[in-house]
C-alpha positions in Angstrom: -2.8 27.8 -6.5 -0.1 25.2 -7.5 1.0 23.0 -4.1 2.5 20.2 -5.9 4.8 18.8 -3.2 5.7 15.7 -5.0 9.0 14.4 -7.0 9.4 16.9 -10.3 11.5 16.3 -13.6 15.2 18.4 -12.9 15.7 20.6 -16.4 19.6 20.4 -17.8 19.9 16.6 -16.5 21.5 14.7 -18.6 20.4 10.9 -18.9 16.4 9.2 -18.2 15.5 10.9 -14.9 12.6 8.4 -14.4 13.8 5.2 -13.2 13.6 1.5 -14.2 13.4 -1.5 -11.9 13.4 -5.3 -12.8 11.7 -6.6 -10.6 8.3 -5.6 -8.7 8.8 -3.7 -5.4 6.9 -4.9 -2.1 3.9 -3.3 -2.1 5.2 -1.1 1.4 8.5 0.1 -0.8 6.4 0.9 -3.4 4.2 3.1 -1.4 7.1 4.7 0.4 9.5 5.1 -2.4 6.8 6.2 -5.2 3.3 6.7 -4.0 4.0 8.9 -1.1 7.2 10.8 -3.2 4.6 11.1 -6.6 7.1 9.7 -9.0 6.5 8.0 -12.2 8.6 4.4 -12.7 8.7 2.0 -14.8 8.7 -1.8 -13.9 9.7 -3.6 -16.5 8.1 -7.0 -15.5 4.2 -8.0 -14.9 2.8 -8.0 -11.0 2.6 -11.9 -10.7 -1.3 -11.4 -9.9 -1.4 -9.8 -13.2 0.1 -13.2 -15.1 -3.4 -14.2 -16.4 -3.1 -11.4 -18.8 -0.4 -13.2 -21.2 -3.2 -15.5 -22.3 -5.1 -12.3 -23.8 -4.6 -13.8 -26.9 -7.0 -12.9 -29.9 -8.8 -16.1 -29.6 -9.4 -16.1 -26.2 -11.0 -12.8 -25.7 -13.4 -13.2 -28.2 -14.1 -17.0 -26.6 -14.6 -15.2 -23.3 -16.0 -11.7 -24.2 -16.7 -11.4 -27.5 -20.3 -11.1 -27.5 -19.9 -8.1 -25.3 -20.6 -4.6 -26.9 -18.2 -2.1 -26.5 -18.2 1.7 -27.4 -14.9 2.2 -29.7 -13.7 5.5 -31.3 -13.5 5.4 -34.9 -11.0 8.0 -36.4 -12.0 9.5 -40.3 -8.2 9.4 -40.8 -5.1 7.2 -39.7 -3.2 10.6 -39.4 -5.7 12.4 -36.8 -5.3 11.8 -33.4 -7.5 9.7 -31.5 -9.8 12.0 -29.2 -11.4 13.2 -32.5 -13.3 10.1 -33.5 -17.2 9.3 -33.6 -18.0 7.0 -30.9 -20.0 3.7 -32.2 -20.8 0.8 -31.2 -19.4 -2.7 -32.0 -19.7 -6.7 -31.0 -16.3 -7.0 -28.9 -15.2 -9.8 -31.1 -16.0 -7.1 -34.4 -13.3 -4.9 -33.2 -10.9 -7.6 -31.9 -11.0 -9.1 -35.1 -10.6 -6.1 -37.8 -8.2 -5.2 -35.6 -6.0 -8.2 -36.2 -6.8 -7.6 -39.9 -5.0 -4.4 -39.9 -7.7 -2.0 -39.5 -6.3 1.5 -37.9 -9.1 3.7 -37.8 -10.7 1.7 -34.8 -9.6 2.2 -30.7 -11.1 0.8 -27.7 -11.0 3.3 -24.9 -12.9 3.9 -21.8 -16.5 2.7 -21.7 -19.3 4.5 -20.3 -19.8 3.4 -16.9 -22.9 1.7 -15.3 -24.1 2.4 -12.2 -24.9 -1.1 -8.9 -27.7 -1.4 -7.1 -26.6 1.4 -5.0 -26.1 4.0 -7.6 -22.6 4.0 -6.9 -20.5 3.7 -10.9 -19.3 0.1 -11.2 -15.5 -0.3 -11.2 -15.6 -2.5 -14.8 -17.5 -2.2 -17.5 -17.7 -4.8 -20.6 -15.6 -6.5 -21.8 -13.7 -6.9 -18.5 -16.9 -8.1 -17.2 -16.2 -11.6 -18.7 -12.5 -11.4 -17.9 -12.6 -11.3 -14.5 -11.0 -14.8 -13.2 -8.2 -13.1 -15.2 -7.1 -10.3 -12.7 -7.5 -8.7 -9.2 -9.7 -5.7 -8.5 -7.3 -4.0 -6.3 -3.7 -5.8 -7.8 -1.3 -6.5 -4.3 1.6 -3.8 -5.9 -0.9 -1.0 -4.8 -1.4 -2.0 -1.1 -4.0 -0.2 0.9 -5.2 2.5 -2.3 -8.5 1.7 -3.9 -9.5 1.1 -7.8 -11.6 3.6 -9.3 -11.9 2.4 -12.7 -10.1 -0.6 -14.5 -9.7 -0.4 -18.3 -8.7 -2.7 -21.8 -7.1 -0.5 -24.4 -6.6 -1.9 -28.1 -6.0 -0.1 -31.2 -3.4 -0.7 -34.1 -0.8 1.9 -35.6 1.9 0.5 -37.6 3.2 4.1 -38.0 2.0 5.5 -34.5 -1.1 7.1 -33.3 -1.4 9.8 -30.4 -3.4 10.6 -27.7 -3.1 14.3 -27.0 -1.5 16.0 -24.1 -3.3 15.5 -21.2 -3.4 14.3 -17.1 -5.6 11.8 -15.5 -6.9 12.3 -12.0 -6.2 9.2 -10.7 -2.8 7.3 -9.9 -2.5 5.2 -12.9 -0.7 1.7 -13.3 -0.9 1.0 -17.0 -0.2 -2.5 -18.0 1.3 -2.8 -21.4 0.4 -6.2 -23.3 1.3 -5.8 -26.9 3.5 -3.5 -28.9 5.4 -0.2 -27.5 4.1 2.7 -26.2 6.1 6.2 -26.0 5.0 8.3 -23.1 5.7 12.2 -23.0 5.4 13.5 -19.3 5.7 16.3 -17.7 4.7 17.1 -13.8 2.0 18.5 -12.1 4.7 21.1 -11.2 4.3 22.9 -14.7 0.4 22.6 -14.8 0.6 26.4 -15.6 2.4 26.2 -18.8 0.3 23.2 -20.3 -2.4 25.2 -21.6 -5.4 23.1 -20.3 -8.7 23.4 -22.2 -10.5 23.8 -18.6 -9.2 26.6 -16.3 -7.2 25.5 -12.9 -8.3 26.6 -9.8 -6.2 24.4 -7.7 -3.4 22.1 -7.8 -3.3 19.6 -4.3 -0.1 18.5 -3.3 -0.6 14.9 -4.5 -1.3 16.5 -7.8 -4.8 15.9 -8.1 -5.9 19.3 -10.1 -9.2 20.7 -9.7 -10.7 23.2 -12.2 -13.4 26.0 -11.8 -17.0 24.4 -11.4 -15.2 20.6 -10.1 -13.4 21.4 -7.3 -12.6 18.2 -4.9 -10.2 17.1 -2.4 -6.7 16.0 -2.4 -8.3 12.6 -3.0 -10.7 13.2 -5.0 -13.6 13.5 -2.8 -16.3 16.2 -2.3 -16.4 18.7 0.8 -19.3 17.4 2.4 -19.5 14.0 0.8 -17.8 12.0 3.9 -21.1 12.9 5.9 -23.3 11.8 3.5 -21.4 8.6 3.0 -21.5 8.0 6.7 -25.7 8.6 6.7 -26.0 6.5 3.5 -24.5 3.4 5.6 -26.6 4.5 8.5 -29.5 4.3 6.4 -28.6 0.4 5.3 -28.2 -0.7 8.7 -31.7 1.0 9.6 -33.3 -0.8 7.2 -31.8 -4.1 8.6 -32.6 -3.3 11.8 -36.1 -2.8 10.8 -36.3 -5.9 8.9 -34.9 -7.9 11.8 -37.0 -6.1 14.2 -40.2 -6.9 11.8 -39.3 -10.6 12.1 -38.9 -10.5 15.1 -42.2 -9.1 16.2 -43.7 -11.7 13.7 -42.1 -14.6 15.6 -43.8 -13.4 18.8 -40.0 -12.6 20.5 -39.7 -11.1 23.9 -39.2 -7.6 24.0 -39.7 -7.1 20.0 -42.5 -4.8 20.3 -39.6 -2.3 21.9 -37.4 -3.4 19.1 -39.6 -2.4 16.3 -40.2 1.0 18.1 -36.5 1.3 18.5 -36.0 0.8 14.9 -38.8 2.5 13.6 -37.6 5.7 15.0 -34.2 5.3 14.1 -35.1 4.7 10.1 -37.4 8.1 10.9 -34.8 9.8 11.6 -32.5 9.4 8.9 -35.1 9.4 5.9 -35.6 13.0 7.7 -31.8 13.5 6.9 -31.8 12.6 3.8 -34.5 14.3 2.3 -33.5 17.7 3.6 -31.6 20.4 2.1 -28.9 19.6 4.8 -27.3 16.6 3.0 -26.1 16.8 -0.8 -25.1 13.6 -2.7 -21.7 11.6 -1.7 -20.8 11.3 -5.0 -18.2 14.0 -5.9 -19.4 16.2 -8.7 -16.0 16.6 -10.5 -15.9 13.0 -11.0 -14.6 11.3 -14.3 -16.2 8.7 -16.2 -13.2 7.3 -17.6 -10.6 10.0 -16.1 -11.3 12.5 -18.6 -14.6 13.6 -18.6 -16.1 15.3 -15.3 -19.6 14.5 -14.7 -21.9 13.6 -11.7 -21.6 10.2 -10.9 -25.2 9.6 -9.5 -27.2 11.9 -11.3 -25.6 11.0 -14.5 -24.3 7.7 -14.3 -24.9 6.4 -17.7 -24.1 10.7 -19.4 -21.5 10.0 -21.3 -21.2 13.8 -22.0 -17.7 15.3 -22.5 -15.9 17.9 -21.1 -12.0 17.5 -21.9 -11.4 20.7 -19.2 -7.9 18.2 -18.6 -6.4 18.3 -22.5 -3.5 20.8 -23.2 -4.3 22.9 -26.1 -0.4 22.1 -27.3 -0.2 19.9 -30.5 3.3 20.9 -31.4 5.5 20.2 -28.4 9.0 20.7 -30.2 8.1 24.8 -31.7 4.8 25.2 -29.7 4.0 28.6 -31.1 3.8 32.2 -29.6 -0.3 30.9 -28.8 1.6 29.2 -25.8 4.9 30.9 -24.8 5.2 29.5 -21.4 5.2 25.3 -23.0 8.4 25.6 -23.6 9.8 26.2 -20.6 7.9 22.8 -19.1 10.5 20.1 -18.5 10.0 17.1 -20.2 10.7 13.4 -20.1 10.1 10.6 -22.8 9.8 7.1 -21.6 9.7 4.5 -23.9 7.5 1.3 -22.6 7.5 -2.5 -24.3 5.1 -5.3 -23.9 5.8 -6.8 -20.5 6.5 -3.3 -19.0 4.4 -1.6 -16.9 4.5 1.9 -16.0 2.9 3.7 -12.6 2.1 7.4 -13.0 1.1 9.4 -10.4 -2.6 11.8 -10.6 -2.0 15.0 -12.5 0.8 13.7 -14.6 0.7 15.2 -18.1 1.1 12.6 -20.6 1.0 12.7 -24.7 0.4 8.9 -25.3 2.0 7.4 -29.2 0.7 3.6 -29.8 2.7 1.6 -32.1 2.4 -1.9 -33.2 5.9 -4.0 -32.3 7.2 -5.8 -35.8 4.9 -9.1 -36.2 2.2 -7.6 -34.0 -1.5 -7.5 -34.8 -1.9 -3.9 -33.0 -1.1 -2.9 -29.3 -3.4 -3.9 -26.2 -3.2 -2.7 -22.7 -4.5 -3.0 -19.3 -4.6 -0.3 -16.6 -5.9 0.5 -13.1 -6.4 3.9 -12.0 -7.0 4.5 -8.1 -8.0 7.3 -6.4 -5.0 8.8 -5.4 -3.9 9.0 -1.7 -2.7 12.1 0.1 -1.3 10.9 3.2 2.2 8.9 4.0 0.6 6.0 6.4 1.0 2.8 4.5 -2.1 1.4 6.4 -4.1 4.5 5.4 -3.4 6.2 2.5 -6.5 8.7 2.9 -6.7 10.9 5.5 -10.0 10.7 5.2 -12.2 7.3 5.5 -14.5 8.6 2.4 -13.1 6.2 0.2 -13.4 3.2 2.8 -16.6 4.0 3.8 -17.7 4.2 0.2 -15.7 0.3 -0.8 -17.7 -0.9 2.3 -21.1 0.5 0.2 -19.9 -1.4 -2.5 -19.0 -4.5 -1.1 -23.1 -4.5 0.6 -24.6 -5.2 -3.1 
């Protein structure tokens, strides 16, 4: 059930179909001409509220973060892919620091995310905790589309290391600090022919893909999780009522008594709500603890457990085998990215990611925000449902 809708890479066209612009768009044309559309560009200048990011020098991260600990991957061979690796962990400034002493068998990825006070999974995760006078939660080139997860990459390659083919399901803006980065993409168009690991039940419009067992909705959402959302917030301004009601009665207040009654009732009523069978958990079951592993959020917030269903079983793109007859008639687009660049790709976007260090460089660092991807065309509201706004106004109540 493939209903990709969006932009799509044009086989037998000669020249880069993805396009380059100099500058940064408004945050409007950006939405109108590659949000809405689905199509990958590359903007080959930093968002001015992302200019804090050129003073990521060595030094200063591990004067800000360096005591942080950070999971990192640790590869048994420069020539394996990264993916592979153990996962250990490390002092921030530890891996910062081999790092810049050549060591290539090291890579900071996603880290396992922690959960607020309200169970919901935090948004950054060390070391971007101490880092964040440095950059914007939600960065003004995406508008009105909210941040899922925000992420530092660093890892060195003086020969080039790879990340696998895979898609993320979430719109991606991926901030390139140091050295180059070689992108291999293909559309959620030919999700049949990339030979996921997980099998595909459902491909949205937007390109959001959904596999058997993690089904969502065009944004990412669960059926069902709006309504529990919407009794969650009841539920916090219940228990404010009550509280004020409480005081009130305690400060002898004319018509309290009714007050309390009122509110007692009322936070009655919903505790009856949530602990029936009629109400599931708001957090969507398919969710991803760093965009490639689907777990649930609230029930196993700090489970780092794996499950790559979104990695193509394809190694060899150029003679992919008879294993995988169908690869080779995917239509493919290699984009090249440099520090200073930054590149926005849409959810469901295969990518096969090679790291190099540039010539002087002490490895390759990078910076990305991936938000949950919208699936309508209004500028204002980008989701056509008000899950995800509901659940920012959760977050911003810790």
């Amino acid at each position: 059930m493939n209903r990709y809708d969006g932009w799509i890479l044009k086989g037998g066209q000669s020249g880069n179909q993805i396009e380059y612009l100099d500058d940064e768009p408004s945050a409007e044309k950006f939405f109108s001409q590659y949000v809405v559309p689905r199509r990958p560009v590359v903007i080959k200048s930093v968002s001015n509220d992302l200019s804090s990011l050129s003073t990521w020098t060595n030094e200063y991260l591990i004067q800000h973060a360096g005591e942080s600990e950070v999971e990192v991957e640790k590869r048994t061979s420069v020539k394996s892919n990264f993916g592979q690796g153990d996962v250990v962990k490390m002092k921030f400034k530890d891996v910062v620091q081999k790092l810049d002493n050549g060591d290539e068998s090291l890579y900071l990825t996603t880290q396992t995310i922690r959960c607020n006070r309200n169970g919901q999974p935090n948004i950054i995760s060390e070391p971007l905790t101490h880092l964040t006078s440095d950059f914007p939660i939600r960065p003004k080139l995406f508008g009105n589309l909210l941040p899922m997860n925000l992420n530092l990459w660093m890892g060195n390659a003086k020969n080039g290391s790879s990340t696998g083919l895979h898609h993320d399901y979430h719109d991606n803006l991926y901030v390139l600090l140091r050295g180059s980065k070689q992108f291999r993409l293909y559309s959620p168009a030919d999700t049949s022919k990339m030979y996921t690991q997980g099998q595909v039940v459902k491909v949205h419009p937007n390109g959001r893909i959904n596999y058997i067992g993690f089904e969502t909705q065009a944004d990412g959402s669960e059926t069902g999780s709006l309504e529990s959302l919407q009794l969650e917030l009841r539920k916090l301004k219940a228990e404010k009522e009550l509280q004020a009601a409480e005081l009130a009665v305690a400060n002898k207040e004319l018509g309290s008594a009714v007050k309390l009654s009122n509110a007692e009732k009322e936070m009655e009523a919903v505790m009856d709500l949530l602990i029936s069978d009629e109400v599931d958990d708001y957090y969507d079951d398919s969710a991803e603890s760093d965009d490639n592993e689907p777990m649930k959020k609230k029930l196993k917030c700090n489970d780092p457990t794996i499950v790559p269903l979104n990695f193509s079983r394809v190694s060899n793109f150029e003679n992919p085998g008879k294993e995988f007859p169908e690869f080779s008639r995917a239509v493919g687009e290699i984009v090249t990215l440099h520090a200073g660049e930054m590149l926005y790709l849409p959810a469901g976007w295969f990518h096969e990611v090679t790291s190099k260090n540039s010539d002087g460089s002490h490895g390759h660092m990078a910076f990305n925000y991936w938000m949950h991807p919208g699936d309508s065309s209004e500028f204002n509201t980008p989701y056509k449902s008000e899950f995800w706004k509901l659940e920012n106004q959760l977050r911003e109540t810790q």
